[in-house]
ZATOR-507528 format. One record per atom (N, C-alpha, C, CB): x, y, z; residue in three letters. Coordinates in steps of 0.02 Angstrom, whole numbers, plus 50000, padded with zeros to 5 digits. Atoms other than C-alpha are relative to their C-alpha. Glycine has a CB too. Layout:
BEGIN
XYZALA/...
END
This chain:
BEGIN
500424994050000UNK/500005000050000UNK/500445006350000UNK/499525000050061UNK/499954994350027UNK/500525016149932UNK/499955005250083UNK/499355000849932UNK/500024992949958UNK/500965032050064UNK/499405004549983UNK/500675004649985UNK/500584994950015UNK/499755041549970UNK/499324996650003UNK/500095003449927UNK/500765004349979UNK/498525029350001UNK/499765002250051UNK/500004992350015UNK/499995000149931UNK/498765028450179UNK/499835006550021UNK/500614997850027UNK/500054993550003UNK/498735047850169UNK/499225001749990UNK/500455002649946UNK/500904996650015UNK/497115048350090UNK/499394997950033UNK/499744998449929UNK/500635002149977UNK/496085037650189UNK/500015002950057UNK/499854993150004UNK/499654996749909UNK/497075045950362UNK/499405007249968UNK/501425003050018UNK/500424995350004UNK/496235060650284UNK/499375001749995UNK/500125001749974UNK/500795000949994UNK/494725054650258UNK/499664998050063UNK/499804995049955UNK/499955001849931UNK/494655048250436UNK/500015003350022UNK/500344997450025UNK/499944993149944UNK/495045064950504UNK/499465003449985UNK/500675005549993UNK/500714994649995UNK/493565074150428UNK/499514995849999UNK/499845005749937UNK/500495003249972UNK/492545058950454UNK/499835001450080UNK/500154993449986UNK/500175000649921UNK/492905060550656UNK/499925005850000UNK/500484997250056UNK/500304993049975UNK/492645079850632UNK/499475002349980UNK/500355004949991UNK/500884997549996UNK/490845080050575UNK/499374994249981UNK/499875006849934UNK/500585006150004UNK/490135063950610UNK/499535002050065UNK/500384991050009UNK/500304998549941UNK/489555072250778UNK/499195003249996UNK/500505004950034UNK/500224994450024UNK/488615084950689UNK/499384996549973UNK/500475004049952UNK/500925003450005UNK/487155070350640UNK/499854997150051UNK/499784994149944UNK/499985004749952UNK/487265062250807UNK/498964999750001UNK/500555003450084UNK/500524997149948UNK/485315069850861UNK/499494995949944UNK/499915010550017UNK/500285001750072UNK/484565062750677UNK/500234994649964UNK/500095005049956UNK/499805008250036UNK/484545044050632UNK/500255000549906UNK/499054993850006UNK/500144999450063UNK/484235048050441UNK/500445002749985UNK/499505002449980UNK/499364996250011UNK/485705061750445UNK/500464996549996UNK/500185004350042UNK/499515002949984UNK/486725050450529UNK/500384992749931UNK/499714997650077UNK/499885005850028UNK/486635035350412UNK/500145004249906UNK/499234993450020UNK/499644996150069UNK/486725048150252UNK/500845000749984UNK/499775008050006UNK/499334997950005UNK/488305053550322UNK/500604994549979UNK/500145002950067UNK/499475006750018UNK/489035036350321UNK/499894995949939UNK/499984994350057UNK/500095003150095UNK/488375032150142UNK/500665005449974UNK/498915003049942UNK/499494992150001UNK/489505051350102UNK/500434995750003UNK/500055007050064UNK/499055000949958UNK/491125043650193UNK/499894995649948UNK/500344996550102UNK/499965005350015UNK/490815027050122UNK/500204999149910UNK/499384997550028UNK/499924998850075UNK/490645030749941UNK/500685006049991UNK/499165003349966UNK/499384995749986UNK/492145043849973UNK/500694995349985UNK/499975002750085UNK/499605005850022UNK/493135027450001UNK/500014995649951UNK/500004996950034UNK/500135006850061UNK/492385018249853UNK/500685003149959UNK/499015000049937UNK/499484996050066UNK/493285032849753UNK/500734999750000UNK/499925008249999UNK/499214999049994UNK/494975032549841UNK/500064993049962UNK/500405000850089UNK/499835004050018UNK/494835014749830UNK/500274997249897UNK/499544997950039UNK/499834997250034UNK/494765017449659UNK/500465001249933UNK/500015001450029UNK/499114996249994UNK/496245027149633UNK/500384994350016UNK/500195006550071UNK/499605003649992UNK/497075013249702UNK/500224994149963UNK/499894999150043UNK/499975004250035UNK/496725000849602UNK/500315001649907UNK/499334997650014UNK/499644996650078UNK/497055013149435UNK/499674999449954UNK/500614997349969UNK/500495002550053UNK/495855006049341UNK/499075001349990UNK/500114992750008UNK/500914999649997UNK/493835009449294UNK/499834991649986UNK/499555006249918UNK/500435006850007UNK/492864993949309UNK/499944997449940UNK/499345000650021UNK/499965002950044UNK/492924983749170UNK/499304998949986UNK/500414995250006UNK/500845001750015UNK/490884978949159UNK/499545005850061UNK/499804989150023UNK/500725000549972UNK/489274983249244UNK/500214998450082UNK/499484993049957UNK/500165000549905UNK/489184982149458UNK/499625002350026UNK/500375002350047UNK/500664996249928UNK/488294984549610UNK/500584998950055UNK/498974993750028UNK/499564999549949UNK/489404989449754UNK/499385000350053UNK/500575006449994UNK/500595000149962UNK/488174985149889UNK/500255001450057UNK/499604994250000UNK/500044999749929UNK/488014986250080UNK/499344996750048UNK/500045007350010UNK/500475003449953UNK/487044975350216UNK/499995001150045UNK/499984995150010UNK/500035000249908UNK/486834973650386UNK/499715008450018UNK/501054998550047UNK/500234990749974UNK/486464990950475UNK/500005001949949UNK/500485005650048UNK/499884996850057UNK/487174998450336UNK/499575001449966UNK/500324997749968UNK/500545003150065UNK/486054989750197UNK/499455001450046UNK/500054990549968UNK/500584997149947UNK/484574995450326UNK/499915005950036UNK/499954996650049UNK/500384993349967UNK/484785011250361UNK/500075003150065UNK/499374998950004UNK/499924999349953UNK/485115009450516UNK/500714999750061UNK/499604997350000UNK/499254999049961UNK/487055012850572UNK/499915003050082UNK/500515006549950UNK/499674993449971UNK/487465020850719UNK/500515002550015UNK/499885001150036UNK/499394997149996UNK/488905031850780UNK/500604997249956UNK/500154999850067UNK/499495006650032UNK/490045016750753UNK/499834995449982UNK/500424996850033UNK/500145007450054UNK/489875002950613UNK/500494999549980UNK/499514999449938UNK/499605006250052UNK/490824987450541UNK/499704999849947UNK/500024992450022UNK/500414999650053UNK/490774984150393UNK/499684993649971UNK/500365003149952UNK/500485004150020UNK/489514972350298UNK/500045002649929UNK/499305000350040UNK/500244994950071UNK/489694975750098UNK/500154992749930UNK/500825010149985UNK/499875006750046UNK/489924962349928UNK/500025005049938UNK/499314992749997UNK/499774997750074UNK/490304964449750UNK/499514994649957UNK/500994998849983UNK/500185004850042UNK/489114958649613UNK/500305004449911UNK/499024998350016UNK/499904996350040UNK/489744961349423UNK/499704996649939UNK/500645001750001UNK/500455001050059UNK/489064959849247UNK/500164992249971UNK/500175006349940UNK/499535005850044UNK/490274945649184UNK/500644996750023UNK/500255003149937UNK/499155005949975UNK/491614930849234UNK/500224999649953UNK/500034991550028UNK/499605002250045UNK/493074929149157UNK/500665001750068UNK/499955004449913UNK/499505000849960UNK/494904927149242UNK/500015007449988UNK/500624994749987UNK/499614991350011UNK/495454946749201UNK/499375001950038UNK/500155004849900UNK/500454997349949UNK/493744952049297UNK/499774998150058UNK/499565000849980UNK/499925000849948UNK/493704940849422UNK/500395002150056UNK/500034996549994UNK/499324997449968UNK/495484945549475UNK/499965007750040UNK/500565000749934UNK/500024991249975UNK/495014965449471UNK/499535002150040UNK/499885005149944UNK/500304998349934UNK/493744963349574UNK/499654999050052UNK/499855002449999UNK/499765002249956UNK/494384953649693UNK/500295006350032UNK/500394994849983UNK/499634997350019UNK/495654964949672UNK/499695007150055UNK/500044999349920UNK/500384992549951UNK/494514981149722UNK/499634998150087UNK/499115003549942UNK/500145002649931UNK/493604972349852UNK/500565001050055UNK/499884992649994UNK/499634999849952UNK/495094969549939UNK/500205007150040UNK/500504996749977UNK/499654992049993UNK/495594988549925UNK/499275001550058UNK/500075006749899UNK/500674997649967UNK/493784992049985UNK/499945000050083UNK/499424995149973UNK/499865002149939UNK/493954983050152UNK/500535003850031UNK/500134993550000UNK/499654997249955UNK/495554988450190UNK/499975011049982UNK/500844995049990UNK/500094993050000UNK/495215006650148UNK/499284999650050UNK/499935003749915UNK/500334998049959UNK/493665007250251UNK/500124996250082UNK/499384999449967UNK/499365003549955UNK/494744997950395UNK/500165005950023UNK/500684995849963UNK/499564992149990UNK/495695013650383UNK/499665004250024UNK/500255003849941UNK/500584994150014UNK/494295025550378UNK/499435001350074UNK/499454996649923UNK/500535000549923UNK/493525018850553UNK/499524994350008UNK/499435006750007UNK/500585005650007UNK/492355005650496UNK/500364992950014UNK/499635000149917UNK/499745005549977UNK/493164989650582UNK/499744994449957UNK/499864999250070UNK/500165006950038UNK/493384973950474UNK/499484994350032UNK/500704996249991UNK/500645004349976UNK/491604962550490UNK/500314992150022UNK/499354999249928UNK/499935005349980UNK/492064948550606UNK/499674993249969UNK/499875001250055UNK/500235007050027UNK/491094935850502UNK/500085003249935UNK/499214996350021UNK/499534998550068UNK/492034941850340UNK/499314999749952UNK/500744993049976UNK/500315001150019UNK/490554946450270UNK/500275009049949UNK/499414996950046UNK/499494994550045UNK/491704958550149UNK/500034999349916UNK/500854998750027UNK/499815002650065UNK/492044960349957UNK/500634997849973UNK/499865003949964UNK/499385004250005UNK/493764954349998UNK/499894992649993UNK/500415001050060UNK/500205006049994UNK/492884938250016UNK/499714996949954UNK/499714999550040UNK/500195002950041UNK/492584929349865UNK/499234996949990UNK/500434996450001UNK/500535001449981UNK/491044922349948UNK/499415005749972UNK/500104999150070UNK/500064994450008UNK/490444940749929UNK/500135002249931UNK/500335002650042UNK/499994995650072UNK/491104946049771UNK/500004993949931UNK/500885005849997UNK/500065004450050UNK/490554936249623UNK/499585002549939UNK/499724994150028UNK/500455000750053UNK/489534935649448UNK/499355001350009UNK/500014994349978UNK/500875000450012UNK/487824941349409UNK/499774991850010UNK/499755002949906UNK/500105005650015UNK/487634923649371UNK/500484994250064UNK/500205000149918UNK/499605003049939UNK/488874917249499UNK/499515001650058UNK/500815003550013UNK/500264998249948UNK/487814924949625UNK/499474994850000UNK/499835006950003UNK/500635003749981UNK/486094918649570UNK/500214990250009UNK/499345002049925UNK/499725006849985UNK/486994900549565UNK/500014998050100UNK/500895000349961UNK/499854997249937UNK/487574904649745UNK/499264999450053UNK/500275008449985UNK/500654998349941UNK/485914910749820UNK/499394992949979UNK/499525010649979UNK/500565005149987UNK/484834895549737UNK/500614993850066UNK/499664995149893UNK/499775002249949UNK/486154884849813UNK/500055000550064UNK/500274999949991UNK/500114997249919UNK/486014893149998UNK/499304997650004UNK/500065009450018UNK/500885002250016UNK/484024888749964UNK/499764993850010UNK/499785000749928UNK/499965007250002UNK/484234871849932UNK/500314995950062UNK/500384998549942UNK/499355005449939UNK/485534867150072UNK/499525004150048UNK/501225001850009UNK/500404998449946UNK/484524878650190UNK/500194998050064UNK/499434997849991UNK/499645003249942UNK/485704873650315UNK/499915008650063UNK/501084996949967UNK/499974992249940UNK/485934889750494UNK/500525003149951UNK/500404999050107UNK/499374995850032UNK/487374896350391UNK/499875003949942UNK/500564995549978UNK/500154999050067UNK/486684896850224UNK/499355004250022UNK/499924992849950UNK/500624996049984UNK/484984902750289UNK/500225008550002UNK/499684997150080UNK/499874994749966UNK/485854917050393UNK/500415004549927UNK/500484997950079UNK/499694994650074UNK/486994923450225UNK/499325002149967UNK/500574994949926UNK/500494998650036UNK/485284923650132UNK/499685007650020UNK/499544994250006UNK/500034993849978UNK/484654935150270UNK/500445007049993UNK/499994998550050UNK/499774996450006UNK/486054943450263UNK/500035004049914UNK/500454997450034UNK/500274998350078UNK/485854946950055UNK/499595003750012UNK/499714994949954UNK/500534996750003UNK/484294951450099UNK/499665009550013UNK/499804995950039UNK/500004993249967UNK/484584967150175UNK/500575003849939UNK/500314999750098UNK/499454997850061UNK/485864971750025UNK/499745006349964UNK/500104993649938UNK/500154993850033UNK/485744990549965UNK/500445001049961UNK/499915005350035UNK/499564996750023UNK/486584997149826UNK/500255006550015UNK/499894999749956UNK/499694994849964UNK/487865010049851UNK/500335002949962UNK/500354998750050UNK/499514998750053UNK/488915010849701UNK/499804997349941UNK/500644997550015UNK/500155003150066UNK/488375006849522UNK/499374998949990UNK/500304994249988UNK/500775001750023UNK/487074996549449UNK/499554997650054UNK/499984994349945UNK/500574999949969UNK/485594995649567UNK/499664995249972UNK/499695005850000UNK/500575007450029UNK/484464981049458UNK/500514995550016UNK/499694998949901UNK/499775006350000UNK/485764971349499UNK/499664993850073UNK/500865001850002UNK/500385001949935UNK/485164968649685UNK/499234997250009UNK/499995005850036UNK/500775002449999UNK/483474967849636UNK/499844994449977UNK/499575003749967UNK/500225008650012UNK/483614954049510UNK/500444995150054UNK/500234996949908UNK/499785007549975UNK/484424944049624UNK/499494999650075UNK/501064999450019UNK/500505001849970UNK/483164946849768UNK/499504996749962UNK/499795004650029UNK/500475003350036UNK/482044940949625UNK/499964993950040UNK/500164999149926UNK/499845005949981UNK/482764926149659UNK/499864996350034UNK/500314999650009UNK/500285001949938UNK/482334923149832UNK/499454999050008UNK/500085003250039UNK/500875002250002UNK/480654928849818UNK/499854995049964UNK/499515005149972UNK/500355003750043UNK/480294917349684UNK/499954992050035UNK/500395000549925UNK/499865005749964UNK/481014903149772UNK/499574996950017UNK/500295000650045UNK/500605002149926UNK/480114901949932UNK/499415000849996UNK/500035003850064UNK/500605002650028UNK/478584904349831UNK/499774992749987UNK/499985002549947UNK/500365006550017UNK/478624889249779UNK/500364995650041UNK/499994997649922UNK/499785002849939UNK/479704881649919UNK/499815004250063UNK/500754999149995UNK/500294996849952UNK/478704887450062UNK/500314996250070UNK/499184999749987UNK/499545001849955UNK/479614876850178UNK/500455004850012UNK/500294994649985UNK/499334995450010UNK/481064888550153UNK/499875005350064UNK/500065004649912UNK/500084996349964UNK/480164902750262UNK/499934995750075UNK/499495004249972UNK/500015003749925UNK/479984891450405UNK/500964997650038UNK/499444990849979UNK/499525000749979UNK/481634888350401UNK/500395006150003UNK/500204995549972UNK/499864992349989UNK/482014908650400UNK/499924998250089UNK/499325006849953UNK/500345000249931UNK/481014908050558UNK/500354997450055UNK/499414996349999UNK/499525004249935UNK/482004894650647UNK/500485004050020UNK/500424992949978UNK/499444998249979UNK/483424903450621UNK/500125006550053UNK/500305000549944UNK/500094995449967UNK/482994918350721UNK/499474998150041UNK/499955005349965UNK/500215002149971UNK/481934909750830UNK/500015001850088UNK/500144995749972UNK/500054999349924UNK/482644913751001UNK/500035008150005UNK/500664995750045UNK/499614992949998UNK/482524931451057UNK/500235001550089UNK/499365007249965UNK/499864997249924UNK/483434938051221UNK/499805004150032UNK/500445001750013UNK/500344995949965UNK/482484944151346UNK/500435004950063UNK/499484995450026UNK/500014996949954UNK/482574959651437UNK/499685004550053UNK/500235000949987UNK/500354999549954UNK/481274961651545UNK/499734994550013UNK/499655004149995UNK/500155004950004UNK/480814950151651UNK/499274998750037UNK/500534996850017UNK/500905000350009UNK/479114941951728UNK/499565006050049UNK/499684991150032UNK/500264991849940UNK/479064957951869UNK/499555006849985UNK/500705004650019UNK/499614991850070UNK/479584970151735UNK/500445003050022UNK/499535007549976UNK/499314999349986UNK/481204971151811UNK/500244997849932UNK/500284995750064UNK/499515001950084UNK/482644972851661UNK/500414994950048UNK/500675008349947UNK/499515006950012UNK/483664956751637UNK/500585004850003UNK/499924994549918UNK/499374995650018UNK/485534967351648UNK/500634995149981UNK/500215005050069UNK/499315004350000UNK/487144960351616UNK/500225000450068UNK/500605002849950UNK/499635002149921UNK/487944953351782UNK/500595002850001UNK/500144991850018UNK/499365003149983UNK/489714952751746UNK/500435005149944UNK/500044990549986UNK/499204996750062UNK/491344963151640UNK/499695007349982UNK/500164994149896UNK/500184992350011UNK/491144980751572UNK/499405000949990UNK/500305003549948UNK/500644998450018UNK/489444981651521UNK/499594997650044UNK/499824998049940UNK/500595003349950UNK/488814975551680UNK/499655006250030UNK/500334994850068UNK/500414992849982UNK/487194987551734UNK/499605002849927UNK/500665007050030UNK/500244996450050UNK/486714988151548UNK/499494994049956UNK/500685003449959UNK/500285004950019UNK/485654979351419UNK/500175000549954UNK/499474998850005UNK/499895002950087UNK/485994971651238UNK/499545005349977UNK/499714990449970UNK/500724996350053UNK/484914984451117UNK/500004995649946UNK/500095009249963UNK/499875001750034UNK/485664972751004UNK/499354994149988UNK/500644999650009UNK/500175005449999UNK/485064956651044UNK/499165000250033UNK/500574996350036UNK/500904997449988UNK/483524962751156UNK/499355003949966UNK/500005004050046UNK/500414997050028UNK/482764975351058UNK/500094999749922UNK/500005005950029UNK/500225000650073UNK/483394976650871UNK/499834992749955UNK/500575003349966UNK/500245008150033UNK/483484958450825UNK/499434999749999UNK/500184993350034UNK/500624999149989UNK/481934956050862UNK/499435004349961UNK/500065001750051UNK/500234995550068UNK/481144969550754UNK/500144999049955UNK/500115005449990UNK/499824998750070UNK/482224969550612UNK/499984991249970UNK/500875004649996UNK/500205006350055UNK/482084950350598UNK/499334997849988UNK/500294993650020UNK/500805001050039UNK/480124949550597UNK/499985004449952UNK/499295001550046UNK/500344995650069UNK/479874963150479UNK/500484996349957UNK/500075010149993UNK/499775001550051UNK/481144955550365UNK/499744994649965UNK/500524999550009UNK/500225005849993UNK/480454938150392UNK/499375002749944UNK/499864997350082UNK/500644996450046UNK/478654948150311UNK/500205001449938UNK/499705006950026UNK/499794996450060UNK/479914956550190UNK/499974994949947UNK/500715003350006UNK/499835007250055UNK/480384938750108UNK/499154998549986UNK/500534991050052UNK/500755004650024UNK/478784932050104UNK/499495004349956UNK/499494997550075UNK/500744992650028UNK/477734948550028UNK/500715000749916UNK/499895013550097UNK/499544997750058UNK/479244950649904UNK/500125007150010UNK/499694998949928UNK/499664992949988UNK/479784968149977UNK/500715002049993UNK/499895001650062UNK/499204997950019UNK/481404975049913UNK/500265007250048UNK/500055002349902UNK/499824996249970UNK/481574989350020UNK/500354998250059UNK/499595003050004UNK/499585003349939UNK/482954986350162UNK/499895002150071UNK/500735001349991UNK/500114999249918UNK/482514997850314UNK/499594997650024UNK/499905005450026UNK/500445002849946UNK/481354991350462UNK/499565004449971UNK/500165000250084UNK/500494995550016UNK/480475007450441UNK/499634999049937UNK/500255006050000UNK/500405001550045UNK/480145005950257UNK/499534993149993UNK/500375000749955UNK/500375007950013UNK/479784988050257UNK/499355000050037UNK/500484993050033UNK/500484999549976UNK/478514991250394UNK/499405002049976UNK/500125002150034UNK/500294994750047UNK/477665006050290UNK/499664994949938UNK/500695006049967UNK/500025002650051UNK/477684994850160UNK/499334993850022UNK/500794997849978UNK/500365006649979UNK/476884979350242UNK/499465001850017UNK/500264995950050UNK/500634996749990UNK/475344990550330UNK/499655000449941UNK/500075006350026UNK/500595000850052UNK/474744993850158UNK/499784994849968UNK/500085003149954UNK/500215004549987UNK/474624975450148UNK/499354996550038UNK/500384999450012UNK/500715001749964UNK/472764967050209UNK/500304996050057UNK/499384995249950UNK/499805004349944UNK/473134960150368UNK/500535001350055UNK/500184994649973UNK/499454997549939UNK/474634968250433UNK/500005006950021UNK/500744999049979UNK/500004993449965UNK/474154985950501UNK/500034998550056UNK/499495004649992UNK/499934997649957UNK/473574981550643UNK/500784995850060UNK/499245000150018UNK/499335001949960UNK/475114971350720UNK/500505005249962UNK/500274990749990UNK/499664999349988UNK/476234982550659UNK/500275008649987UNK/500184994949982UNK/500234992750002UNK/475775001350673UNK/500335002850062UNK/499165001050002UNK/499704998649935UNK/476375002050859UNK/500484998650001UNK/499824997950048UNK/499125001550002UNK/478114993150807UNK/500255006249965UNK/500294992449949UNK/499654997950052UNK/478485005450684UNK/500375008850048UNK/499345000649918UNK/499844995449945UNK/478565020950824UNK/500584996050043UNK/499285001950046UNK/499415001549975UNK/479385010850937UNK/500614997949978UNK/499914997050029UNK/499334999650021UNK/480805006750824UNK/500195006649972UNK/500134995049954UNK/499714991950010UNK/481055024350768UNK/500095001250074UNK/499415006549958UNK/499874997649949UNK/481135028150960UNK/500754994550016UNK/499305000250049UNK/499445003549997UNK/482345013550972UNK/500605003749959UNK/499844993049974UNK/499144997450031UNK/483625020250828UNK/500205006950035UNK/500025001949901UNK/499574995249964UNK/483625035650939UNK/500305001250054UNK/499845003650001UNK/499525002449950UNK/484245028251087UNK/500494996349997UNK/499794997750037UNK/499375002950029UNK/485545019650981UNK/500375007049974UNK/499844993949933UNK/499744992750001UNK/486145037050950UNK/500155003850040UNK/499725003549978UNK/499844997549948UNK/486125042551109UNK/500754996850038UNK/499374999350037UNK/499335005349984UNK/487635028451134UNK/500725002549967UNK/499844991749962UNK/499514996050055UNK/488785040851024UNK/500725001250041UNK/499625008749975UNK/499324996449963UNK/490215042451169UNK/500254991150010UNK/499835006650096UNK/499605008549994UNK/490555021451154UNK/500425002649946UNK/499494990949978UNK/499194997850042UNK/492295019851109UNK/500014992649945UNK/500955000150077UNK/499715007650043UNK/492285002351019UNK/498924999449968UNK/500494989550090UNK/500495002550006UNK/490844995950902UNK/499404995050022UNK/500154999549975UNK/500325003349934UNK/490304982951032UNK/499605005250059UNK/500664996150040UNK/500364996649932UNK/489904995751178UNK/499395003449945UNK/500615007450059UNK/500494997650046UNK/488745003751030UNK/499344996450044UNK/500154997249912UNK/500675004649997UNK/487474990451071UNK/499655001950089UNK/500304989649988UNK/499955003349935UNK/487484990851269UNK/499735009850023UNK/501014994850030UNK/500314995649930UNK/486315002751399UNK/499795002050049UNK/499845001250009UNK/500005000649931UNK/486575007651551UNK/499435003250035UNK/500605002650025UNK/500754999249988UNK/484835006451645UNK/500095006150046UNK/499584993150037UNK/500174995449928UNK/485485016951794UNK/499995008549957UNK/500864999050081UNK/499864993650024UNK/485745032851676UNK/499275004049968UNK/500614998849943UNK/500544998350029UNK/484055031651612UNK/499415004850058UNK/499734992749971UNK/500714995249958UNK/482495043451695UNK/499284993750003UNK/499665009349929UNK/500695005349997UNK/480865033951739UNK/499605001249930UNK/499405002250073UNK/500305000550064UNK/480125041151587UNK/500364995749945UNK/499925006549976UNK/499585003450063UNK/481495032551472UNK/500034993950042UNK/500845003649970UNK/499815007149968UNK/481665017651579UNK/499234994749986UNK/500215001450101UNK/500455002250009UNK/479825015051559UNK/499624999249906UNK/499735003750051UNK/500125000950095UNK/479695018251335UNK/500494996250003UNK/500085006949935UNK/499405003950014UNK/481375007651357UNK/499474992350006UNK/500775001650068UNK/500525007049962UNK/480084992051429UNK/499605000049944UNK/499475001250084UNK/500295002050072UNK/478934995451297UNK/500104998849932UNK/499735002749991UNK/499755000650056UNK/479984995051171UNK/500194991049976UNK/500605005150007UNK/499775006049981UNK/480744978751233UNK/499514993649990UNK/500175000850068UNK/500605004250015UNK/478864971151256UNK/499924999749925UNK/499345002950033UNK/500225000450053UNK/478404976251097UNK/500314996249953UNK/499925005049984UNK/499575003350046UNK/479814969951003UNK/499724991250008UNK/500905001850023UNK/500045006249996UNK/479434952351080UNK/499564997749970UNK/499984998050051UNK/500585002150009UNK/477784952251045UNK/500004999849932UNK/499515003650030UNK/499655001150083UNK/478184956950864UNK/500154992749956UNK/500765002950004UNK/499385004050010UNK/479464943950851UNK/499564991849980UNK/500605000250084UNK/500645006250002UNK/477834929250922UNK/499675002249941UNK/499384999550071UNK/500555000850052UNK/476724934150797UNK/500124999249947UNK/499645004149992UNK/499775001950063UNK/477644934150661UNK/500384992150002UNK/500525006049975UNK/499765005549978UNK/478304917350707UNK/499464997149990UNK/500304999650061UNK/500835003149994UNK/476384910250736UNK/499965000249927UNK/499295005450046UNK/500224999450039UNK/475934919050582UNK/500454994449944UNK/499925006949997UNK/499805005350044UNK/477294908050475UNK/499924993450000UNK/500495000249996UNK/500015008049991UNK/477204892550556UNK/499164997750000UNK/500424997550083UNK/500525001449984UNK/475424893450548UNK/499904999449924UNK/499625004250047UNK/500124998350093UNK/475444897850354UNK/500444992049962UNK/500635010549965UNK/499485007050037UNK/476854881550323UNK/499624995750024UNK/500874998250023UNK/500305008049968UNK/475674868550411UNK/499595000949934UNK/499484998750095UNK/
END
């Protein structure tokens, strides 16, 4: 790697940490800003490589990201789909991928512990390589394969061609149309959710190590949301990636207003107490809230948020396994 590399992303890093503050108060700001940075790095990346893309792409993004829903601090979650295989385009972009990762590495965005990167071959492949890929994940329907699918699922473009994402959600939807088993086995996989409240309505806290006194938002409250509405997303054929939209989306659907009119507030109140977490130093403490800091008024929309999510979580659960019998 090039000095002037290293230079350019250090620089991009420095006016990233000097006005990422500046959306803290505004979910929607906030996650703009980190599309901005992000595509900032597509360009250095780039530069680095020397070369314009040889075909057609979709430089995507998942997870938070691909949803809309970052906060302060995000890893990254991103893949490469391109028009055409051949060894000279495979290579280049591999090639970029790799740059991609380690330039947004650089940039603040910590490499995705389950290498869910376009350094990762897994990740960066063929129009046609892909849809190969995703019927295969379909078919094997194994926790692994399921969970990448999910993870696809949430896939926004960020860079390039945009239909590329869509036809390959095609894909999915079409599937599990006619393999309806398939959504049951979505379901399993997100099946358990962690509770934090418990049968009193005392919060569940962490006992033990730094985050003891606080609760998962992660595991208690967003899971929970963002995997029922997605769970709806697959099955309705919804291409839109945020909670919010997907919700929006699903209400004008017969049958789902009234379960999920009251989620859709409380997760907008949720992403703004994931914003309020803006002084965690590591992407982990992101997730984690400390009950004693809260006021009775926030301690008590914190509970309903928590309920609600669960309740969410059952019904959409009922509602599939009731639809696969």
């Amino acid at each position: 790697m090039s000095i002037h590399a290293k230079n350019s992303y250090a620089s991009l890093k420095e006016w990233k940490d000097e006005n990422i503050s500046f959306h803290y108060s505004d979910p929607a700001q906030l996650n703009e800003f980190h599309d901005q940075t992000m595509k900032k790095v597509f360009e250095l990346a780039l530069e680095q490589v020397e070369t314009q893309p040889p075909c057609e792409f979709s430089w995507f993004i998942t997870g938070s990201g691909g949803r809309f829903e970052q906060g302060p601090i995000s890893d990254q979650d991103h893949g490469l789909i391109y028009e055409v295989s051949n060894e000279a385009y495979d290579e280049y972009f591999i090639r970029l991928g790799k740059e991609l990762a380690y330039g947004l590495n650089e940039v603040g965005y910590p490499y995705c512990q389950g290498n869910v990167m376009s350094s990762n071959p897994l990740w960066c492949k063929s129009l046609d390589s892909w849809k190969q890929q995703l019927l295969a994940w379909m078919e094997e329907a194994s926790w692994e394969t399921v969970r990448n699918l999910q993870i696809f699922y949430d896939a926004r473009n960020l860079q390039g061609n945009k239909s590329f994402v869509h036809e390959l959600k095609d894909v999915i939807y079409l599937f599990q149309k006619e393999h309806t088993s398939l959504l049951k086995r979505f379901k399993e996989n997100v099946m358990h959710v962690k509770s934090a409240v418990g049968p009193l309505g005392q919060f569940i806290v962490e006992e033990h190590g730094p985050n003891e006194g606080a609760i998962n938002l992660k595991y208690t409250a967003f899971l929970p949301y963002v995997n029922a509405v997605r769970l709806l997303a697959i099955k309705e054929g919804i291409y839109e990636t945020s909670t919010l939209d997907r919700i929006d989306q699903l209400i004008r659907i017969n049958g789902y207003g009234a379960g999920l009119r009251e989620s859709k507030k409380h997760f907008l109140d949720l992403l703004k107490y994931r914003t309020s977490l803006y002084q965690s130093k590591t992407y982990d403490d992101t997730h984690f809230l400390k009950v004693k800091k809260l006021s009775r008024v926030e301690k008590k929309e914190i509970k309903q948020i928590l309920k609600d999510g669960k309740r969410l979580h059952h019904y959409v659960s009922d509602l599939i396994l009731h639809e696969w019998r």
